[in-house]
C-alpha positions as CSV (number, residue, x, y, z in Angstrom):
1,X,101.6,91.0,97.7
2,X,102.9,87.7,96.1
3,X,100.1,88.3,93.6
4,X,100.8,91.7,92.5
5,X,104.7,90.6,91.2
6,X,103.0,87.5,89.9
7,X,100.3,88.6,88.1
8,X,100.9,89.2,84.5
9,X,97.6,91.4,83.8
10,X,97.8,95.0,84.9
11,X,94.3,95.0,86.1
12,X,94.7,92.3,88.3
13,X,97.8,94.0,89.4
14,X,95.9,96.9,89.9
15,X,93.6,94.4,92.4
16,X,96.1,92.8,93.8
17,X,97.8,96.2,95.5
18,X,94.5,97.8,96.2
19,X,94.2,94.0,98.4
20,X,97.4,95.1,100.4
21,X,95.8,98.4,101.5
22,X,92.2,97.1,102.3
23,X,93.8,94.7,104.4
24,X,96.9,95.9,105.8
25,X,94.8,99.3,107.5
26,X,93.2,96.7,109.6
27,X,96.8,96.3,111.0
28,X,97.4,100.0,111.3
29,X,94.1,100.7,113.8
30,X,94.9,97.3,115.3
31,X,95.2,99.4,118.8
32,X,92.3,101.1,118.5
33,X,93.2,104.2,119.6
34,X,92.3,107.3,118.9
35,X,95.7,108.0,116.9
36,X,96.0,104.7,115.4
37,X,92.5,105.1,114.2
38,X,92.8,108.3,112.7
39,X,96.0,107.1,110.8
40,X,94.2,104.0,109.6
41,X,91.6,106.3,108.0
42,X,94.5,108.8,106.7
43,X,96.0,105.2,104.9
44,X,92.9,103.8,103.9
45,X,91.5,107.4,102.3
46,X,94.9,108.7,100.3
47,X,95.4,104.7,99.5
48,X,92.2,104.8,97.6
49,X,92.3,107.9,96.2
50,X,96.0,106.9,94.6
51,X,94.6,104.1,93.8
52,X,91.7,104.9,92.4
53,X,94.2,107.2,90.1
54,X,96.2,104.5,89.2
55,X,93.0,101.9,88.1
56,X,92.8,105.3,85.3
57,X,96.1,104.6,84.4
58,X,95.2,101.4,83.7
59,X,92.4,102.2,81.8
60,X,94.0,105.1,79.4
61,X,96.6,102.0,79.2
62,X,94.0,99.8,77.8
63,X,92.8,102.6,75.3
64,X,96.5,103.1,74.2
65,X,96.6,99.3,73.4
66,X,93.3,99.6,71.6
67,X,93.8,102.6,69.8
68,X,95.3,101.3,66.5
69,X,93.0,98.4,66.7
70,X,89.6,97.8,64.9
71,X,88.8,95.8,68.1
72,X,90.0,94.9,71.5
73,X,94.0,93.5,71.5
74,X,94.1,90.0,72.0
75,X,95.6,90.1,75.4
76,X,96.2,92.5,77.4
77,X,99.2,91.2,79.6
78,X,102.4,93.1,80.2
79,X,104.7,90.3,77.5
80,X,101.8,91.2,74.5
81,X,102.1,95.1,75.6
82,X,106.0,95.0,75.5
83,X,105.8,93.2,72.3
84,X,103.6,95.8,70.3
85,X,105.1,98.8,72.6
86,X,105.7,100.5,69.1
87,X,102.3,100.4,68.0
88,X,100.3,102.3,71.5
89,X,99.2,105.3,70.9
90,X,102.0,107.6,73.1
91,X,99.7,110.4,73.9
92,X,97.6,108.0,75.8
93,X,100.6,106.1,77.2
94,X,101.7,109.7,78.7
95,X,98.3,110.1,80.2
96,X,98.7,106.5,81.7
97,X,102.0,107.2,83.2
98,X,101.5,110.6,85.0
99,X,98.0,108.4,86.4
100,X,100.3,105.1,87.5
101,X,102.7,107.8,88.8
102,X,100.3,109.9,91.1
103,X,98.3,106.6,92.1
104,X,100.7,104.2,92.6
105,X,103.5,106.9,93.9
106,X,100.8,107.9,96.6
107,X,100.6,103.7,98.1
108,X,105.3,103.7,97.3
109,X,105.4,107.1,99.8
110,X,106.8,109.6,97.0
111,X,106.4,113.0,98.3
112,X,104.4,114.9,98.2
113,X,101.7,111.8,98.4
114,X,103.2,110.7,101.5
115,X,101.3,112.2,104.1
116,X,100.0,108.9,105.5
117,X,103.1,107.3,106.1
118,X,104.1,108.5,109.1
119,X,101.3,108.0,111.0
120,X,100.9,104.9,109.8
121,X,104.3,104.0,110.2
122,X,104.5,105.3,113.5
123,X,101.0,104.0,115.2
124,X,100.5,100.4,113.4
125,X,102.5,97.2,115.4
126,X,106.2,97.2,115.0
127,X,106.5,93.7,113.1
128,X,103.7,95.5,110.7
129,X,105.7,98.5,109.7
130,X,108.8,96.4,108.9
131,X,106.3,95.0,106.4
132,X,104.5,98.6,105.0
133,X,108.1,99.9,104.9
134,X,110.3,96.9,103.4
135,X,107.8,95.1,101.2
136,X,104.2,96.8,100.8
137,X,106.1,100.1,99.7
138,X,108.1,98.5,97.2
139,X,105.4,96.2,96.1
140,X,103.9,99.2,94.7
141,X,107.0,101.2,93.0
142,X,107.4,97.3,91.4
143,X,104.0,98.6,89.7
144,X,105.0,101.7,89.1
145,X,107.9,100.5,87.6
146,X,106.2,97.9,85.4
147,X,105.0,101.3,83.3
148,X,108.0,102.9,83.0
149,X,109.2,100.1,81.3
150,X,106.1,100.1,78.9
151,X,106.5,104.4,78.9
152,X,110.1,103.8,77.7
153,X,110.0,100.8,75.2
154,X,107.0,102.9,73.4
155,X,108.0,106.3,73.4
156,X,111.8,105.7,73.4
157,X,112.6,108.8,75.4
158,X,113.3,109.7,79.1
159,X,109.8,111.0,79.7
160,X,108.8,109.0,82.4
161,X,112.2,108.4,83.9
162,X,112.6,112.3,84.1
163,X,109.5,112.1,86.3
164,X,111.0,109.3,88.7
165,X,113.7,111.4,89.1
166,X,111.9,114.4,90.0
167,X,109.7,112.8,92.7
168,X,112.5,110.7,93.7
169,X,114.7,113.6,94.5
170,X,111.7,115.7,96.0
171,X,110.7,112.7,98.6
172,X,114.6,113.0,99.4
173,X,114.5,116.7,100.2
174,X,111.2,116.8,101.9
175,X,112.4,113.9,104.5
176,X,115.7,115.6,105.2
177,X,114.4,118.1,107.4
178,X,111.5,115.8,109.4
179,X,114.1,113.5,109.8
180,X,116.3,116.6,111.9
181,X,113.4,117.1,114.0
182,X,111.7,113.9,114.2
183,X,110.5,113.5,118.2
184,X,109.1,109.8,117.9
185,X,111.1,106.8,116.9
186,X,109.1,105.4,114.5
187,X,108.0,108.4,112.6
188,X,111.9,109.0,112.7
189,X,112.0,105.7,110.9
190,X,108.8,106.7,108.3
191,X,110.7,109.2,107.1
192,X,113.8,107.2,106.3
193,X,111.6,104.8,104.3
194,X,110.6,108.4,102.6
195,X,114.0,108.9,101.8
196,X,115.0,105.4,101.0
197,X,112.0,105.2,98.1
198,X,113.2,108.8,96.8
199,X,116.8,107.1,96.5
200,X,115.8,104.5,94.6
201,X,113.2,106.4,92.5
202,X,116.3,109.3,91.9
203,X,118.6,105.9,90.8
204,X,115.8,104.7,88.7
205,X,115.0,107.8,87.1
206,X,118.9,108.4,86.4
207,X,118.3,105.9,83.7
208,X,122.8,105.3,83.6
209,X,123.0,101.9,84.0
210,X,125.2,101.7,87.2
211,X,122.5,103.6,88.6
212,X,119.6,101.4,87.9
213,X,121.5,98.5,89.4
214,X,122.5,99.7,92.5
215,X,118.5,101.0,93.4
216,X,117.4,97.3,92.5
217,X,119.8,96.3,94.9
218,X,119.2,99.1,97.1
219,X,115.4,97.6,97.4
220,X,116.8,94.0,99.1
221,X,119.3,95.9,101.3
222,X,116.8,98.5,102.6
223,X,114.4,95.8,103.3
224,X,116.4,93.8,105.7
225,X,117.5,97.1,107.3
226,X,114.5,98.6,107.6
227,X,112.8,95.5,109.0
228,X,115.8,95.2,111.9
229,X,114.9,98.8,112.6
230,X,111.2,98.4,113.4
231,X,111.8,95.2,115.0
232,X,114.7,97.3,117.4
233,X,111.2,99.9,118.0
234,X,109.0,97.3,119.2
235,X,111.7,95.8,121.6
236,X,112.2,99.4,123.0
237,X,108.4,100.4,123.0
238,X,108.0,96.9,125.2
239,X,110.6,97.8,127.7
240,X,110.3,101.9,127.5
241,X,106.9,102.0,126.9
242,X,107.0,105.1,125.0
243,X,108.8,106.0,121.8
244,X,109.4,109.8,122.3
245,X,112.9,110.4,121.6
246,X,113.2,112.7,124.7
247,X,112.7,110.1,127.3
248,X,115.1,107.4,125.6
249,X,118.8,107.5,126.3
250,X,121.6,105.3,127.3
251,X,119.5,102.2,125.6
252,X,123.2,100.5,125.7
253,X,122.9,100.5,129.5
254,X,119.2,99.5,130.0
255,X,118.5,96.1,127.0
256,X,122.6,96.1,125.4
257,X,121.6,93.4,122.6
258,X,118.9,95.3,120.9
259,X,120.9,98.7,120.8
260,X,123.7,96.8,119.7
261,X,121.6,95.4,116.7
262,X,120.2,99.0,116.4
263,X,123.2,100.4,116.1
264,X,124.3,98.3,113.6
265,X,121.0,98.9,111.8
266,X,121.3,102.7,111.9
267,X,124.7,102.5,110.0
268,X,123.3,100.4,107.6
269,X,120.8,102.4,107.1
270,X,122.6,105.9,107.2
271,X,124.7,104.4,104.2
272,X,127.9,103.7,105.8
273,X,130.7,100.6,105.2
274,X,130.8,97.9,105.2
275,X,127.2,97.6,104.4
276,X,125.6,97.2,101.0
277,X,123.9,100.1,101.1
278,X,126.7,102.4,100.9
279,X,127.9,100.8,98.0
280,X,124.3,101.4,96.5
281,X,124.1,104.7,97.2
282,X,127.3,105.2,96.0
283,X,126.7,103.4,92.7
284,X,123.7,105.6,92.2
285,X,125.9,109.1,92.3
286,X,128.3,107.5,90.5
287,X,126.1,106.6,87.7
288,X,124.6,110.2,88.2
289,X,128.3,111.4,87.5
290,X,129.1,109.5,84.6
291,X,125.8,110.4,82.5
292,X,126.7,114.1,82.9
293,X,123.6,114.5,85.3
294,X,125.6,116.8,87.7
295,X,122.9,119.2,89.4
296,X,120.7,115.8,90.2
297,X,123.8,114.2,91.8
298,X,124.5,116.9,93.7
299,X,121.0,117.2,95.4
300,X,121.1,113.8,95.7
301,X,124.3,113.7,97.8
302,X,123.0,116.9,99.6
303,X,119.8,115.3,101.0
304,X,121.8,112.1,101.9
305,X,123.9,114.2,103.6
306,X,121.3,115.9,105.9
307,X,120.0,112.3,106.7
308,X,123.3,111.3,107.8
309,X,123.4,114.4,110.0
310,X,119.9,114.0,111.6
311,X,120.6,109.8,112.1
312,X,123.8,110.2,113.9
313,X,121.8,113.0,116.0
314,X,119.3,110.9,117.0
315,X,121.5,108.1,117.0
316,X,124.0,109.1,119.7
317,X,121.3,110.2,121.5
318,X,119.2,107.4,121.8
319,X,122.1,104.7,122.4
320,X,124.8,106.8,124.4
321,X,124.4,109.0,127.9
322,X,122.0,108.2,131.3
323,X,118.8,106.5,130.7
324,X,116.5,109.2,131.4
325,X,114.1,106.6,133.9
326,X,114.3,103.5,135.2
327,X,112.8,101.1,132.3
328,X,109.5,99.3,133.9
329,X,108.8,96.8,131.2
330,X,110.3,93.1,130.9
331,X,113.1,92.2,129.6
332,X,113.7,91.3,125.5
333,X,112.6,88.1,124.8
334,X,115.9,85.9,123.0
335,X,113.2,85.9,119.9
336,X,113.0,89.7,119.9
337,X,116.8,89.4,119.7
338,X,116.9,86.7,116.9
339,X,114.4,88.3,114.7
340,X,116.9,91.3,114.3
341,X,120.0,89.6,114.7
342,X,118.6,87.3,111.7
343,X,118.0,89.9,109.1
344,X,121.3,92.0,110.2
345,X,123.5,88.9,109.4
346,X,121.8,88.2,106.1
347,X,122.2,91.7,105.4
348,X,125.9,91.6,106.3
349,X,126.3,88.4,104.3
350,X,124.7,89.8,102.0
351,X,127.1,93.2,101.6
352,X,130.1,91.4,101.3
353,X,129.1,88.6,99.0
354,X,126.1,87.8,96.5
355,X,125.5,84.4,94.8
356,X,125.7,84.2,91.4
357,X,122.0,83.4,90.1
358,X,121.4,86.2,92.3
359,X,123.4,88.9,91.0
360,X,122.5,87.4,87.6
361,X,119.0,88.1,88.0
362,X,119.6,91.6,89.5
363,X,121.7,92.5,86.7
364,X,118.5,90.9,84.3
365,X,116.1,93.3,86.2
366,X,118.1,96.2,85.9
367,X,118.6,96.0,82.3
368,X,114.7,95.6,81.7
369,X,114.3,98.6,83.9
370,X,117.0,100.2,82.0
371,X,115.0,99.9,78.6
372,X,118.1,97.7,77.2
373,X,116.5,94.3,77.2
């Protein structure tokens, strides 16, 4: 994963995230049953398939760089690309996009190339999906996003962010419902990382430049969340020893610090103050707003709102009322505890206050995204 943000050569890049599936679906069947097996197949088999897409994307890219050249372009690193961005050939570089967006959009989780998420969300070890969901998912939009920026220096329209948007706001839509009648925990959670890529994909593809800086920032924030979430799973799977949302209740009563922590997760991820990602997500509708793109704001908030719906559903239900049984397993390690309670006050920190080099370097990102550096 370091390799793929470091690598300045597509094709590496291109190695470098096909590395993180071939080696995190070990992780996934790392139970070996049945259903962890069949999902580590499901990851591994769509996985490739994307990717296998996206290694054509990066091949029409090369031909787009090589087009108006009697012989191969000196380099072919993303600085040289940006700098003759005027000169590719932009039929090609359409042709490379829609590949990059299939193939890399299948390993991010956009809907409708999703389908292996849950499961493999839901069956691989708690500490491994706070990993697929706060860093391996965004490891690939970061490629993704590395041609849109290319798509929009050279063709110097909103073709490819039009397309972010769409998918973005169809991963929104299509977890709105799972999430209402979600019966596991951690598939519950999958689906929030659906809708959490679709937000930022929909702030991206906004292209207003409120917009693109608050889904930047919306990647760090959801991260920490998303990690304290999983980690909250694996504490309840170890005392529960189930994750079906019908035999958990009254998790205050039965292990009070992790539901806590939960809690306090759950509203940070639901979008709700004083954490950074309700500023985020409302950053992204107001950006929406002020470029006049009313109808994709208003989907936006509409899908959000379901979430929010089906989250405090769950929610109350799972912290609140009788425990349904008597829990067997031991009690929450103080680590378990610190893991969670770590990344929930970094992410609290982290709402109310950013460094300056920091923000500096968010507000440098979102401008290259942007097209306006």
């Amino acid at each position: 994963m370091f390799l793929v943000v470091l690598a300045s050569n597509p094709g590496v890049m291109w190695f470098a995230v096909e590395a993180t599936a071939l080696s995190s679906v070990l992780l996934v069947a790392l139970y070996n049953r049945r259903t962890s097996l069949e999902a580590a197949w499901k990851y591994i088999i769509l996985g490739s398939l994307g990717l296998a897409l996206a290694l054509m994307g990066t091949v029409f890219l090369y031909a787009a760089a090589c087009k108006n050249n009697t012989g191969p372009p000196p380099n072919f690193n993303w600085p040289y690309l940006m700098s003759v961005a005027d000169q590719l050939d932009p039929r090609l570089l359409k042709l490379a996009f829609v590949f990059a967006l299939i193939g890399y959009g299948t390993k991010a989780g956009l809907a409708p190339m999703h389908t292996w998420l849950p499961d493999a969300h839901s069956e691989a070890p708690s500490p491994t999906s706070a990993m697929l969901s706060g860093v391996s998912l965004k490891i690939a939009l970061y490629a993704l996003l590395r041609f849109h920026i290319l798509t929009t220096a050279c063709l110097r329209t909103g073709y490819s962010a039009h397309l972010i948007l769409g998918f973005g706001l169809l991963s929104m839509c299509v977890a709105a419902p799972f999430i209402l009648v979600q019966t596991n925990l951690k598939r519950l959670f999958a689906y929030c990382s659906l809708e959490h890529i679709g937000i930022i994909c929909a702030g991206i593809g906004l292209s207003a430049p409120l917009a693109v800086f608050a889904a930047v920032l919306h990647i760090g924030y959801h991260a920490l969340a998303k990690a304290a979430i999983f980690f909250a799973a694996g504490n309840i799977h170890q005392k529960c020893h189930t994750l079906e949302l019908r035999s958990l209740a009254g998790l205050l009563k039965t292990m009070p610090a992790t539901a806590i922590l939960l809690a306090l997760a759950l509203v940070a991820i639901a979008g709700l103050p004083p954490f950074g990602l309700f500023l985020t997500e409302l950053g992204i509708v107001a950006g929406g707003m002020g470029a006049g793109r009313i109808l994709a704001s208003v989907l936006f908030v509409a899908a959000m709102a379901v979430v929010f719906v089906g989250l405090l559903t769950h929610g109350v239900r799972l912290l609140l009322g009788t425990p349904k049984k008597e829990a067997a397993g031991p009690q929450t390690p103080p680590s378990g505890v610190a893991a969670m309670a770590l990344l929930i006050a970094l992410l609290t920190v982290l709402s109310l206050w950013l460094p300056a080099p920091l923000l500096e370097l968010l507000r440098r990102a979102a401008d290259i995204i942007g097209g306006r550096r």
